[in-house]
N, C-alpha and C positions, 0 to 999 in steps of 0.2 A: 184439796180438790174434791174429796168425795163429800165431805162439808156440805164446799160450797154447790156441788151441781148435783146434792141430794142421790147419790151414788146408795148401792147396794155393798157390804164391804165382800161378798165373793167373787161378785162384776170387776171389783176395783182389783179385788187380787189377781184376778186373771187377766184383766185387760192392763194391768200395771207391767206385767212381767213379759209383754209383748210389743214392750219400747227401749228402745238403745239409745240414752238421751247423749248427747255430746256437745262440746264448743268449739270451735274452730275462729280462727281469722286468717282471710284465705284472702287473696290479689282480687280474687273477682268482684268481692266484695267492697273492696275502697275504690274498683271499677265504677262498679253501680251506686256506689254514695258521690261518686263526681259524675256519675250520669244523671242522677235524680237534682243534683245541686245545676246542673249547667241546666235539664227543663225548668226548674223553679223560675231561674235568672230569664232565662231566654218567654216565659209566660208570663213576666210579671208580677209571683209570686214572692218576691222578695225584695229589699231596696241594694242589696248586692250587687255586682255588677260584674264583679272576677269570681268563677270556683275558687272556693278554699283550698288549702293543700292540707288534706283528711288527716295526712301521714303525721302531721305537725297535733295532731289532734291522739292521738294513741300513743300511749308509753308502752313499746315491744319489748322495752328488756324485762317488764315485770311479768308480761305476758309468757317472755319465754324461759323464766325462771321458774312457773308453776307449770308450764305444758309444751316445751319446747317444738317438739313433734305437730303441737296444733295451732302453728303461727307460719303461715307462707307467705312474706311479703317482700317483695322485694322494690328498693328505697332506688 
């Protein structure tokens, strides 16, 4: 990153160490992937015609083999 967006490396030390990066797979979010798929459907944007089922779309047990704690879904 400092590479690429020509960063200073004291900028980068300090502006680095004042992020708390994380992952999560949380409900809200396969909320919002069947909200974004049903306006696709519903504008046009795609030749679909039913939402997916997201859920069919993620393997949770590998998910929660490496981060138990950072996988909220409930099936």
């Amino acid at each position: 990153m400092q590479r690429r967006l020509n960063l200073d490396e004291s900028y980068m030390e300090a502006a680095w160490t004042q992020n708390n990066f994380s992952v999560s797979l949380e409900q809200s979010l396969i909320l919002t992937m069947e909200d974004e798929a049903r306006w696709m459907i519903n504008n046009g944007l795609t030749a679909e015609k039913q939402v997916p089922n997201i859920l069919n779309s993620i393997f949770e047990d590998a998910l929660k083999t490496l981060k138990p704690q950072a996988v909220d879904i409930i099936r």
